[in-house]
PyMOL Python script that loads the backbone (N, CA, C, O; Angstrom):
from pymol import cmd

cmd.read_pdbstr("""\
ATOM      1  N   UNK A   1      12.243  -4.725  43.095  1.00  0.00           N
ATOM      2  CA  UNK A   1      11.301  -3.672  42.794  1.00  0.00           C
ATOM      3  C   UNK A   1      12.031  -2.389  42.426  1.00  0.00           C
ATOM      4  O   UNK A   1      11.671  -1.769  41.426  1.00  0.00           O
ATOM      5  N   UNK A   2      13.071  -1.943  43.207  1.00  0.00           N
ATOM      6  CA  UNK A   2      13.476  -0.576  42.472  1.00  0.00           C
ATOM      7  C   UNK A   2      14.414  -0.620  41.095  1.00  0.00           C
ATOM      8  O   UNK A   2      15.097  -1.500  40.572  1.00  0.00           O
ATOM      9  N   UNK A   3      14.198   0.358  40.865  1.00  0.00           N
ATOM     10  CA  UNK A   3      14.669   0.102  39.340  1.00  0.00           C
ATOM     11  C   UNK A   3      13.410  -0.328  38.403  1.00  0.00           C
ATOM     12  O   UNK A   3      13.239   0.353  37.392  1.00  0.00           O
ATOM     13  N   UNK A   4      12.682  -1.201  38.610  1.00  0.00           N
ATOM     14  CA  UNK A   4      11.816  -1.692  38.037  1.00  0.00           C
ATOM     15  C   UNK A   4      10.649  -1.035  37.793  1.00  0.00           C
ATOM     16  O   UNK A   4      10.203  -0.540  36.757  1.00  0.00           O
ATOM     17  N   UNK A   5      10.096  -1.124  39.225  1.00  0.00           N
ATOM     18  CA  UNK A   5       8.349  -0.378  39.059  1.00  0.00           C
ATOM     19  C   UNK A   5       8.599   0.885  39.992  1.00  0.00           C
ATOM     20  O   UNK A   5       9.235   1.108  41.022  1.00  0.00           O
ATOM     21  N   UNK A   6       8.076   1.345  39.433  1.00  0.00           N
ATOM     22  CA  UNK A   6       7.382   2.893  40.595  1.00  0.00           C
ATOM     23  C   UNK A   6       6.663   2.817  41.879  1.00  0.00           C
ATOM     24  O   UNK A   6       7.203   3.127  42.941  1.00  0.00           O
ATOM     25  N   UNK A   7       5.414   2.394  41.784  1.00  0.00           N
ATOM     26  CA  UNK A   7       4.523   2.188  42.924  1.00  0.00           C
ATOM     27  C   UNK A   7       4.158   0.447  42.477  1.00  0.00           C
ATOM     28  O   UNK A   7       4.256  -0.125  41.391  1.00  0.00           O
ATOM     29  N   UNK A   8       3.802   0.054  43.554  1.00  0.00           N
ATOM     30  CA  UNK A   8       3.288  -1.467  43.543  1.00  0.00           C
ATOM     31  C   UNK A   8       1.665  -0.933  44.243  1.00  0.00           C
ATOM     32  O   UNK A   8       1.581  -0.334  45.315  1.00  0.00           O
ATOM     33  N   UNK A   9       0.685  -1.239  43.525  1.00  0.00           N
ATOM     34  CA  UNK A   9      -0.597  -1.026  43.718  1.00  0.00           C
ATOM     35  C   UNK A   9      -0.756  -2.487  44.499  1.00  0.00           C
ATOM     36  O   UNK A   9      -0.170  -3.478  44.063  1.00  0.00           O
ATOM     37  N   UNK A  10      -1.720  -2.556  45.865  1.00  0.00           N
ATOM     38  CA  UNK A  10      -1.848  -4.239  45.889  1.00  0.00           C
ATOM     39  C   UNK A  10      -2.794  -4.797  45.123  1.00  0.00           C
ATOM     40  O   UNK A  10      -2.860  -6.002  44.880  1.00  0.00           O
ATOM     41  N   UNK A  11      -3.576  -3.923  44.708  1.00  0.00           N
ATOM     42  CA  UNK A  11      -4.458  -4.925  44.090  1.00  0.00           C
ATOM     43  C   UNK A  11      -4.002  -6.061  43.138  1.00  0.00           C
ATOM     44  O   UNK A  11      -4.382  -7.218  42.959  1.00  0.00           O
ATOM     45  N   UNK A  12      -2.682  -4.986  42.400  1.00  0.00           N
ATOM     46  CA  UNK A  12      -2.249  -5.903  41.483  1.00  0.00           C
ATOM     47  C   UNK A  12      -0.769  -6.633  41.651  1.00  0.00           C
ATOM     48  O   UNK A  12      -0.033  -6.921  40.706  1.00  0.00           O
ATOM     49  N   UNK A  13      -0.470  -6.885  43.140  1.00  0.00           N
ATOM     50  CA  UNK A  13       0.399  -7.285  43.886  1.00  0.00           C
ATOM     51  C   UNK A  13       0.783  -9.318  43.471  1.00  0.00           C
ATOM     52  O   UNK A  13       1.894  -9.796  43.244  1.00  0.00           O
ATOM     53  N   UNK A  14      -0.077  -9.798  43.493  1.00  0.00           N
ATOM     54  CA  UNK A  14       0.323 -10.833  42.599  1.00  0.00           C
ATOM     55  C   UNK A  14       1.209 -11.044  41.594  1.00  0.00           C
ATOM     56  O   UNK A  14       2.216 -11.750  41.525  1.00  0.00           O
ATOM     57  N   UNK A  15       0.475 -10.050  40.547  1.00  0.00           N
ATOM     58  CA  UNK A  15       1.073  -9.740  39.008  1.00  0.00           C
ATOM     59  C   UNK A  15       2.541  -9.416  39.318  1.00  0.00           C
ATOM     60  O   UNK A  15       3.559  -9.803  38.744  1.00  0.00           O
ATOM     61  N   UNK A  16       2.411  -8.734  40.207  1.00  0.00           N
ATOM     62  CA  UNK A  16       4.134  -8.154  40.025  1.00  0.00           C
ATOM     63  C   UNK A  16       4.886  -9.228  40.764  1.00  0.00           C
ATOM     64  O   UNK A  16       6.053  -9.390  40.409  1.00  0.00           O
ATOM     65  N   UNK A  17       4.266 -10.248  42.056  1.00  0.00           N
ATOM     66  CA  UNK A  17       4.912 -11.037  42.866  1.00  0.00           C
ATOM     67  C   UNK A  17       5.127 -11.993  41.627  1.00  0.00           C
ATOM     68  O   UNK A  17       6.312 -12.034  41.296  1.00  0.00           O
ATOM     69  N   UNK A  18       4.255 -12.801  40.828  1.00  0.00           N
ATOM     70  CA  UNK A  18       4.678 -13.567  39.492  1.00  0.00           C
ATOM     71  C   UNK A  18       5.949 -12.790  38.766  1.00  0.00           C
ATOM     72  O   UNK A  18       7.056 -13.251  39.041  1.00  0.00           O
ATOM     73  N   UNK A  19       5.915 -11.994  38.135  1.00  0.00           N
ATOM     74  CA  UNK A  19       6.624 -11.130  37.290  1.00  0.00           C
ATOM     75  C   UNK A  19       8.324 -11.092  38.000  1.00  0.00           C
ATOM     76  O   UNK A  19       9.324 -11.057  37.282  1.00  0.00           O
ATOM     77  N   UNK A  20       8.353 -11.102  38.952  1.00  0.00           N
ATOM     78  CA  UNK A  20       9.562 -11.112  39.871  1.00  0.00           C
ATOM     79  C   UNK A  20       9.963 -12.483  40.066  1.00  0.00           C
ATOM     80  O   UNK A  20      11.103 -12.806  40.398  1.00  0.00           O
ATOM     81  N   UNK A  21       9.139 -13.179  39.886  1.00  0.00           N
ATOM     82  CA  UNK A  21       9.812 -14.755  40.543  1.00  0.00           C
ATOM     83  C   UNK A  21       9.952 -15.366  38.503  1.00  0.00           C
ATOM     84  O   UNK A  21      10.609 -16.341  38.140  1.00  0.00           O
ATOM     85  N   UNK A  22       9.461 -14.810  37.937  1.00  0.00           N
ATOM     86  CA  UNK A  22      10.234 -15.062  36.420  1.00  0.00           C
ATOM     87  C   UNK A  22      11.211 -14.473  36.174  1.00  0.00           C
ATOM     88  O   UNK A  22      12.176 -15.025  35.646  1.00  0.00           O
ATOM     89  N   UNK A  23      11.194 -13.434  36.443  1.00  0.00           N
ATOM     90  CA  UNK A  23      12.454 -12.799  36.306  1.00  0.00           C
ATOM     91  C   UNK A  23      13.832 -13.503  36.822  1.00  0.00           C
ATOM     92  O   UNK A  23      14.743 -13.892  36.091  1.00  0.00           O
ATOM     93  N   UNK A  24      13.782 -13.578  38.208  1.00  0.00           N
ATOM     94  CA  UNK A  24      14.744 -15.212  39.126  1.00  0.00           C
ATOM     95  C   UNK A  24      14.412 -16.375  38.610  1.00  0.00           C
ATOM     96  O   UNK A  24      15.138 -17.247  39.087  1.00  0.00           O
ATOM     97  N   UNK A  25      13.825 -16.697  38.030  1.00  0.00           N
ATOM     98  CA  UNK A  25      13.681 -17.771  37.608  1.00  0.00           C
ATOM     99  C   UNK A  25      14.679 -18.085  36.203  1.00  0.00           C
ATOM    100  O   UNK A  25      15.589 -18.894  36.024  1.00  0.00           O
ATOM    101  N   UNK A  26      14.112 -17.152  35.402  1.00  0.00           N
ATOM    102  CA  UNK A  26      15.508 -16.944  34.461  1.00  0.00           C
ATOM    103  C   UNK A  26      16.520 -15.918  33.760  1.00  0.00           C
ATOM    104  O   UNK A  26      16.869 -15.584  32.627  1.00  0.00           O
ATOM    105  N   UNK A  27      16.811 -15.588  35.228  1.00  0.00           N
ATOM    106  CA  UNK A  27      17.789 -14.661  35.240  1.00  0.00           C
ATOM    107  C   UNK A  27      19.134 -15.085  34.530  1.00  0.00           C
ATOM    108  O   UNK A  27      19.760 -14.189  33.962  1.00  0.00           O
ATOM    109  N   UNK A  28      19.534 -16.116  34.515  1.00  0.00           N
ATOM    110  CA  UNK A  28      20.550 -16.956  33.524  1.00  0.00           C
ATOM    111  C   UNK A  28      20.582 -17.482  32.139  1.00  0.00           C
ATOM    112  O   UNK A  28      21.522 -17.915  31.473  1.00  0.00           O
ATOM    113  N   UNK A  29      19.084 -17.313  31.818  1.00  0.00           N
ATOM    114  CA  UNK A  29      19.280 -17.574  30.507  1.00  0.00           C
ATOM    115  C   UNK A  29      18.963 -16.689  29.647  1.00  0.00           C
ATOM    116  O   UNK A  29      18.193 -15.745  29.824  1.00  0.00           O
ATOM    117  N   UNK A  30      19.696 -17.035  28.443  1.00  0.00           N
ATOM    118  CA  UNK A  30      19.804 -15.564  27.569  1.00  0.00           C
ATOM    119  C   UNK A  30      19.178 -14.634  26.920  1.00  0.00           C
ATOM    120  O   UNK A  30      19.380 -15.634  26.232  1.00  0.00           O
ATOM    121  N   UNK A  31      18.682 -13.860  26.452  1.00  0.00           N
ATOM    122  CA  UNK A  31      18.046 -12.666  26.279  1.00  0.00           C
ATOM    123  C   UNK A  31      17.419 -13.263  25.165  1.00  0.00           C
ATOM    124  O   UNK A  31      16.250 -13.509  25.461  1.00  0.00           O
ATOM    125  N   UNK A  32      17.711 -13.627  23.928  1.00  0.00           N
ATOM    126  CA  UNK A  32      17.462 -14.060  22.874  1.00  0.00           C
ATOM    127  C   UNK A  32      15.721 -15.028  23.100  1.00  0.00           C
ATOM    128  O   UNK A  32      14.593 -14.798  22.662  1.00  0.00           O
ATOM    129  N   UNK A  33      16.428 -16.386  24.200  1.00  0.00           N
ATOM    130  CA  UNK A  33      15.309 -17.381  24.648  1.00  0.00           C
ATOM    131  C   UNK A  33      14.383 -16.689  25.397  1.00  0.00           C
ATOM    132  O   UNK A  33      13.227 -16.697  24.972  1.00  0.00           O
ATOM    133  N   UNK A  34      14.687 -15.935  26.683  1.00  0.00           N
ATOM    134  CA  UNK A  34      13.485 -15.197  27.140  1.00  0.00           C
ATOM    135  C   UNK A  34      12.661 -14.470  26.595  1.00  0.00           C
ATOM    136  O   UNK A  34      11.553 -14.279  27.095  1.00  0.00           O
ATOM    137  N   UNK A  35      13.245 -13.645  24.884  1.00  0.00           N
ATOM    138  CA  UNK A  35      12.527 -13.025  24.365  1.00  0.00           C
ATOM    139  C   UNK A  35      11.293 -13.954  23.892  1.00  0.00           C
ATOM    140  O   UNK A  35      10.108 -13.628  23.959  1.00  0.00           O
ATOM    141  N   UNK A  36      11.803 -15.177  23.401  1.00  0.00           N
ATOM    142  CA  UNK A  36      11.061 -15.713  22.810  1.00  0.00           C
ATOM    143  C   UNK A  36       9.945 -16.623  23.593  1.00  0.00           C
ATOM    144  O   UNK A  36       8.822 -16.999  23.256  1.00  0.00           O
ATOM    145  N   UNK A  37      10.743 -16.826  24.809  1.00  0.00           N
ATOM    146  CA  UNK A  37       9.625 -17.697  25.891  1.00  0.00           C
ATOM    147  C   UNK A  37       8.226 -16.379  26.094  1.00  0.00           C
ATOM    148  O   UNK A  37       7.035 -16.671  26.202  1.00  0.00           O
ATOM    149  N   UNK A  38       8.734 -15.110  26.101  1.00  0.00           N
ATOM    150  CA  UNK A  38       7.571 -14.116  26.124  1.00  0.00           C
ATOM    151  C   UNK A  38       6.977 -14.013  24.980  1.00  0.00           C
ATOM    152  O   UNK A  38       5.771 -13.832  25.141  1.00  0.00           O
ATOM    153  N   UNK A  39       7.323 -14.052  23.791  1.00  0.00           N
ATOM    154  CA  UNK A  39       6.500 -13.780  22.791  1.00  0.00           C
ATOM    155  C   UNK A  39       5.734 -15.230  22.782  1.00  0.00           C
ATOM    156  O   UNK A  39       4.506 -15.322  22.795  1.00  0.00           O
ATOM    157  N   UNK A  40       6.557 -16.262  22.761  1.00  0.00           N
ATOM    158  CA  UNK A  40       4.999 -17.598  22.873  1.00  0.00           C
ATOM    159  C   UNK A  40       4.204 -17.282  23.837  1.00  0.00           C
ATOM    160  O   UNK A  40       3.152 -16.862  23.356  1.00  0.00           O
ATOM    161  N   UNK A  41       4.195 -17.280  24.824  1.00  0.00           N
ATOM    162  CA  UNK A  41       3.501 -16.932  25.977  1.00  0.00           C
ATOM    163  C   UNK A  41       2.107 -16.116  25.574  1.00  0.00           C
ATOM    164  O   UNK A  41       0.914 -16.212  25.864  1.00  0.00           O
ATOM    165  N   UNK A  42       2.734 -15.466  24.941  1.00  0.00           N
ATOM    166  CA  UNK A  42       1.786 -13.608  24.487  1.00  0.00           C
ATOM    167  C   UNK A  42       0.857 -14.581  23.844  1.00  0.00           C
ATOM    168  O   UNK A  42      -0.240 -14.943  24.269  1.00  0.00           O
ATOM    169  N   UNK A  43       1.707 -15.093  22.322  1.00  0.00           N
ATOM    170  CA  UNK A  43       0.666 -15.115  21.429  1.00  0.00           C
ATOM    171  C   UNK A  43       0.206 -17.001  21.896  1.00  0.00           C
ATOM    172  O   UNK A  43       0.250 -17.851  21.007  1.00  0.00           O
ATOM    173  N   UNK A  44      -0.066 -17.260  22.873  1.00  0.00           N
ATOM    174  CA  UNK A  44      -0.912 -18.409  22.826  1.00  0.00           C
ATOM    175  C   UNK A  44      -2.046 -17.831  24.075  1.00  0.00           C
ATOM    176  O   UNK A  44      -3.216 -18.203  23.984  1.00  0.00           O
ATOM    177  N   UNK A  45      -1.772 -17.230  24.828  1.00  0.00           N
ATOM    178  CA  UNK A  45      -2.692 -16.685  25.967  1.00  0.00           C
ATOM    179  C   UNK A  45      -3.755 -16.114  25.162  1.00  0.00           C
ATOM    180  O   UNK A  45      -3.582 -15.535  24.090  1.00  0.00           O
ATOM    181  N   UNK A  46      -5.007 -16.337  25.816  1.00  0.00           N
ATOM    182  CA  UNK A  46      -6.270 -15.559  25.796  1.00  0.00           C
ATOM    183  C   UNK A  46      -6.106 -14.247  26.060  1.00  0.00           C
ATOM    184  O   UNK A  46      -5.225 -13.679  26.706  1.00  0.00           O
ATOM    185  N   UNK A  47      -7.309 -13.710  25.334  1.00  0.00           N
ATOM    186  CA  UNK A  47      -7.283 -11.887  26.342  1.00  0.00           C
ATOM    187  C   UNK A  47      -7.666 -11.958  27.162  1.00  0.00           C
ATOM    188  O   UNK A  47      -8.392 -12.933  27.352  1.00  0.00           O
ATOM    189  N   UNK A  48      -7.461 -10.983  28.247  1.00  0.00           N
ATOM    190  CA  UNK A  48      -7.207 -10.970  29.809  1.00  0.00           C
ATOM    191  C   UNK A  48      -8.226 -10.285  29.937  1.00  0.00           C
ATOM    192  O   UNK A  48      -8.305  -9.385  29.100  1.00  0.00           O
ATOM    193  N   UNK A  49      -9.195 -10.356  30.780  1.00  0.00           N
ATOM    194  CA  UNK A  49     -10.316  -9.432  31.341  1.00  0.00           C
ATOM    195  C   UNK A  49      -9.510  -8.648  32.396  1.00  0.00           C
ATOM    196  O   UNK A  49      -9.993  -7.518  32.468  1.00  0.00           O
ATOM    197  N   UNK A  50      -8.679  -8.769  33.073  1.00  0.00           N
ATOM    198  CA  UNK A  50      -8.300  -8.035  33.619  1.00  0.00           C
ATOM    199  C   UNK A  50      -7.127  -7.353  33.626  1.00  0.00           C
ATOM    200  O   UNK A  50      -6.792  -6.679  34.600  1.00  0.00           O
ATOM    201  N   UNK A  51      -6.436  -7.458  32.599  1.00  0.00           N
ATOM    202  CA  UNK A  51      -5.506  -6.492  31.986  1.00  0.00           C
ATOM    203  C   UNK A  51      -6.082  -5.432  30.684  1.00  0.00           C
ATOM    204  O   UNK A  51      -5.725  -4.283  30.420  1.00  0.00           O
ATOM    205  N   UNK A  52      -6.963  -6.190  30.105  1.00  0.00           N
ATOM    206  CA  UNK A  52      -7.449  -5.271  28.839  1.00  0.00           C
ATOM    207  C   UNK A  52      -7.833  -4.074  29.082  1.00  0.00           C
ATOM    208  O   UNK A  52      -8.820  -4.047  29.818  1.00  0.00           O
ATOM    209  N   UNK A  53      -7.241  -2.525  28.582  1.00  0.00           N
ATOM    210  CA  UNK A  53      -7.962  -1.888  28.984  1.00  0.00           C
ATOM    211  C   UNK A  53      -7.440  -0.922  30.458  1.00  0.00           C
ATOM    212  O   UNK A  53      -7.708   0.236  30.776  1.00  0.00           O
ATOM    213  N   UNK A  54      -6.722  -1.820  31.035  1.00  0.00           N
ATOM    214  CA  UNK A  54      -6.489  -1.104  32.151  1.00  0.00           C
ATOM    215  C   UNK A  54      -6.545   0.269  32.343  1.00  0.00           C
ATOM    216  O   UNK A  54      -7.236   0.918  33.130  1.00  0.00           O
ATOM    217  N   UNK A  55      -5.816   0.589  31.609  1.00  0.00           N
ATOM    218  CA  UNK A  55      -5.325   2.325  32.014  1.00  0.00           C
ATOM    219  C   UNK A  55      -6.736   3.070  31.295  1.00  0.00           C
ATOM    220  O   UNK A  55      -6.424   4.140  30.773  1.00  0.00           O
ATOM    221  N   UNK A  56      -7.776   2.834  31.197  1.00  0.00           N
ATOM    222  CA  UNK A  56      -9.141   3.380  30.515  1.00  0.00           C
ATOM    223  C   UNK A  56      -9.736   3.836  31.724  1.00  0.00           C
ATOM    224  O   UNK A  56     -10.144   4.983  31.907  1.00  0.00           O
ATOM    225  N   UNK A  57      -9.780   2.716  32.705  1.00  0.00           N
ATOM    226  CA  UNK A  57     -10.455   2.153  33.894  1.00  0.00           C
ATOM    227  C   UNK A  57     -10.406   3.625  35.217  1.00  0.00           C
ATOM    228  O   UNK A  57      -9.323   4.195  35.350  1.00  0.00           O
ATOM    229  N   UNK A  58     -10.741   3.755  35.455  1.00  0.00           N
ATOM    230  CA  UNK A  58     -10.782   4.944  36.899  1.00  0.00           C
ATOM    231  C   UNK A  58     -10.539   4.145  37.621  1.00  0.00           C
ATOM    232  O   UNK A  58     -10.714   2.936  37.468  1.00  0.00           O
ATOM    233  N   UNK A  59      -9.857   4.997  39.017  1.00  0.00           N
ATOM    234  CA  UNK A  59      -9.470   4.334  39.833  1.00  0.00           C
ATOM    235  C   UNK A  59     -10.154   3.565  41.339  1.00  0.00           C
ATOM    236  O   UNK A  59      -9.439   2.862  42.053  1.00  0.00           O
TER     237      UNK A  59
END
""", "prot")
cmd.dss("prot")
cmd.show_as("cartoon", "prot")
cmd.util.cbc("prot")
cmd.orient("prot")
């Protein structure tokens, strides 16, 4: 977490617990492939009801 995020909200404590265990997960492989394992990722996923928008949202 430091270095990384600022505050960890829990609501969205999952998201970041996922986000961290990819990160270890492939921490060894190279920048190039992870870029690209994220961009498939992106563009085959649905839109997110609960990311869309976020920062619009009150708290």
């Amino acid at each position: 977490m430091i270095g990384i995020h600022h505050h960890i909200a829990g609501k969205y404590l999952d998201a970041y617990a996922a986000e961290m265990a990819w990160r270890e997960d492939t921490r060894r492989v190279a920048n190039g492939t992870q870029f690209a394992m994220t961009v498939a990722a992106a563009m085959t996923a649905h839109q997110s009801d609960r990311w869309c928008g976020y920062w619009q949202r009150s708290a």
